[in-house]
Structure formats: C-alpha cells, structure tokens
C-alpha positions as CSV (number, residue, x, y, z in Angstrom):
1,X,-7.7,49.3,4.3
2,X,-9.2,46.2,2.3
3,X,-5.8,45.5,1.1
4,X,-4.1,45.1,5.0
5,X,-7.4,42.5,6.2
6,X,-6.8,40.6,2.8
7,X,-3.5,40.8,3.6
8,X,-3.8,39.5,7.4
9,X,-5.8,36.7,6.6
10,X,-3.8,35.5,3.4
11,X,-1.1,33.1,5.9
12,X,-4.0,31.5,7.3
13,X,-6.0,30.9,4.1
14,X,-3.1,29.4,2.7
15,X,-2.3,27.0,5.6
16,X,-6.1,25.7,5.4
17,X,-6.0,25.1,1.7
18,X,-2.8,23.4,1.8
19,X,-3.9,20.9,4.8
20,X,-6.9,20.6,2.6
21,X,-5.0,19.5,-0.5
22,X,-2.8,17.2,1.4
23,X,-5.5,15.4,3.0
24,X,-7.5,15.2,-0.3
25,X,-4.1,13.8,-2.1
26,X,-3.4,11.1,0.6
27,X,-7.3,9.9,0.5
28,X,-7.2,9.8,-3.3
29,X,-4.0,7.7,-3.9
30,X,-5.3,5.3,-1.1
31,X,-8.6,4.7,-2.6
32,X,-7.4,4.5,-6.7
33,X,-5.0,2.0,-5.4
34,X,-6.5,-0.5,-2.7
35,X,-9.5,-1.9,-4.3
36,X,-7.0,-2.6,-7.9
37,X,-4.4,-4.3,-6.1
38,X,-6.4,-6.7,-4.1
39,X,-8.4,-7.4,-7.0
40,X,-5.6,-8.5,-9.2
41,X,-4.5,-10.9,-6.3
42,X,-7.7,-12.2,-5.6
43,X,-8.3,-12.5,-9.0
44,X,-5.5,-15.4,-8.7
45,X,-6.0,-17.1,-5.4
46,X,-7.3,-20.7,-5.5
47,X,-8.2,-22.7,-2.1
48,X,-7.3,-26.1,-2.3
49,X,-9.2,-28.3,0.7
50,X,-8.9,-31.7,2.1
51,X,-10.9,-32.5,4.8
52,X,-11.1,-29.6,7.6
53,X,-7.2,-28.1,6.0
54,X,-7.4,-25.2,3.8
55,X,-4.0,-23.6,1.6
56,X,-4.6,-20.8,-0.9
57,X,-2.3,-20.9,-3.8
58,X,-1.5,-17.9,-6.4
59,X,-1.9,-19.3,-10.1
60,X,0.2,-16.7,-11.3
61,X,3.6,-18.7,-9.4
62,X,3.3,-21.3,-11.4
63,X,4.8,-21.9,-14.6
64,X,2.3,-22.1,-17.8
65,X,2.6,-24.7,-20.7
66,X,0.6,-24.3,-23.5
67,X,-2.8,-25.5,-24.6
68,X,-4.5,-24.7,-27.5
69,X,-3.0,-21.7,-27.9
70,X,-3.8,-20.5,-24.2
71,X,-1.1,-20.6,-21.1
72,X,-2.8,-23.2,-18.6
73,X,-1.2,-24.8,-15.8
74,X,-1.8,-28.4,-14.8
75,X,-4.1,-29.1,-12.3
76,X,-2.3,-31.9,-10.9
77,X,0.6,-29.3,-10.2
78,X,-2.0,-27.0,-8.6
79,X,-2.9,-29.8,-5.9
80,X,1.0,-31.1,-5.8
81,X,1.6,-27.3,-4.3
82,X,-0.7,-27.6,-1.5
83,X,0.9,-30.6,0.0
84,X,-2.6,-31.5,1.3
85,X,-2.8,-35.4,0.4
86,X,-1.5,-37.5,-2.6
87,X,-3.8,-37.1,-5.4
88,X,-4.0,-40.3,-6.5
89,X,-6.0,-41.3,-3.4
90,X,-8.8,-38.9,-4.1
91,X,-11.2,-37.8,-6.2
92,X,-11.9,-34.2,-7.0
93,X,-14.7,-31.4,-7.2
94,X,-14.7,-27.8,-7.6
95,X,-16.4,-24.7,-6.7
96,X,-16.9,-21.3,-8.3
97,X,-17.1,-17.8,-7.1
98,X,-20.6,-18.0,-6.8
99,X,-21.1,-21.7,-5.4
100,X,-21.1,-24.0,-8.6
101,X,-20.2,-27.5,-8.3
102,X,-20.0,-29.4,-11.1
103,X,-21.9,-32.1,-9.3
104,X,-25.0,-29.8,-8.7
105,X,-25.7,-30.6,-12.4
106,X,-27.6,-33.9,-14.1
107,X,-24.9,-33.4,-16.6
108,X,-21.9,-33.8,-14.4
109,X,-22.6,-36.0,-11.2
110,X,-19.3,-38.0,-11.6
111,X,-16.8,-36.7,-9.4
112,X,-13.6,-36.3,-11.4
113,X,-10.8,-38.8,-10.6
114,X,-7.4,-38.4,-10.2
115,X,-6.4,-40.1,-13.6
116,X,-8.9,-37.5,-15.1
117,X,-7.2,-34.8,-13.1
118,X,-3.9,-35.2,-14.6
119,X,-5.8,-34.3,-18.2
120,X,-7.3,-31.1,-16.5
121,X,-5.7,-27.2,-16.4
122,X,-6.7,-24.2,-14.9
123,X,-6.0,-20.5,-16.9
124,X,-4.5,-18.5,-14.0
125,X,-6.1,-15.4,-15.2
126,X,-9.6,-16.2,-14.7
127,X,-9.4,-19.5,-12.9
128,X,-11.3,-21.3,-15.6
129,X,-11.1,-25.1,-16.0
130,X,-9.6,-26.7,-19.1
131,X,-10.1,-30.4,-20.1
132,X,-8.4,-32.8,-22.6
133,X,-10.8,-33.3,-25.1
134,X,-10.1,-37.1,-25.0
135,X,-12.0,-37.3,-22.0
136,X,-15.7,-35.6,-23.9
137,X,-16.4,-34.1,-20.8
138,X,-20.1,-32.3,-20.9
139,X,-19.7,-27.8,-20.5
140,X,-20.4,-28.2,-16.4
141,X,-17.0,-29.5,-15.9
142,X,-15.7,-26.3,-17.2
143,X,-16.3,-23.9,-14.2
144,X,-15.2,-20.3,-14.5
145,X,-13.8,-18.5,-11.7
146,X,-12.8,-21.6,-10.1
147,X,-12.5,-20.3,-5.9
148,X,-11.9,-24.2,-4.6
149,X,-10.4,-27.2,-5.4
150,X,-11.9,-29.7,-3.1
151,X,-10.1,-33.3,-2.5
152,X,-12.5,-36.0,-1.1
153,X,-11.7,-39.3,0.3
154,X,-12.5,-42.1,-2.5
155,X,-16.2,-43.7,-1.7
C-alpha cells in the first residue's frame, strides 16, 4: 500500500522539482552575468562635456600607442571623438569617480590647456591620466578613474 501512494504522488513531485530547478537556473545565470558585464563597460565609459552637451565615449574603441611600457591613448583623440568643440579653444579639467578635480587641490589650480592636452593619455582600463614628463606636472593631475572630461570656454 505505501508503494501505490509513493507511487501516485511521484509525477507530481517530479513536475515541482523540475519548475523548481528551472526557475533556480534561469535566476542564477541572470544574476552571475548582469552585474560582470555592465561593470566591464562602465569600467570604460568616459563623459566628455562642453557646456550643457554631454557624449560618453568607450576607451576600449580606440586604438592604444605605447607609453612607457603601458597602452594609453591620447587625450586629444579622446575629445576629437566627441565632436563637442575644437580643443584648441579650451581649456580642460577632469573629474573622478568619486568627485576629484584636479583644481580642488593647492597643488594643481591651473586648468590644463590645450597645448598641455596634446602631452596627456588616458589608460582605458582604469581611466587613469598619464602626463609627459616634460611638463613636471605635481601627482593631482594624475586622477584615477577618470568619469569626465570637462571642456571650458578660455577665461
């Protein structure tokens, strides 16, 4: 007798742990994949901004050239891709991930011009800024995890 209940119950057992597995396999891949892959592309994304326009640009499009050993890309090339205004009739600042401008420090009040931004590079990886070591520019110019790249109207 304990065999034929087991037995009546055994199709419906089955069909509940097989919804149950299907909806725990579905929620699993969704979760281990969302959060990586919009992390690697945010980890790219730069805003470039002039005035009240804004246009995010991938690093990882553009092609590298070397610098010391590490693949940069220019920083002139950066703002070229925006197609925001011509360079040369601005001058630059920059903003972190957590709200750094260079400016903020006693070190670094100078805005950075646009002769200065041709001698400049970004590592697409982790957004940090490079500079030419002709120009002695003090450690605040060097932000890490660069989010903005702000042109401003020469004063």
């Amino acid at each position: 007798m304990t065999s034929w209940k087991f037995s009546r119950f055994l199709p419906i057992l089955t069909l509940t742990a097989c919804g149950l597995l299907a909806a725990c396999s579905d929620q699993s891949v969704e979760s281990d994949n969302s959060p990586v892959d919009s992390d690697v592309q945010s980890a790219s994304i730069v805003s470039l901004v002039y005035g009240t326009s804004s246009v995010p640009v991938d690093l990882t499009t553009f092609p590298t050239q070397d610098y010391k050993g590490t693949p940069v890309v220019p920083l002139t090339t950066v703002w070229s891709a925006g197609a925001l205004q011509d360079a040369s009739t601005l001058q630059f600042d920059f903003e972190g991930d957590d709200g750094f401008h260079p400016t903020s420090s006693p070190n670094c009040t100078s805005y950075i011009t646009s002769e200065q931004l041709s001698m400049g590079y970004i590592l697409p990886t982790t957004r940090k800024l490079v500079w030419d070591d002709s120009l002695g520019f003090p450690g605040c110019y060097s932000v890490s995890g660069v989010a903005k790249i702000i042109g401003l109207d020469l004063e």
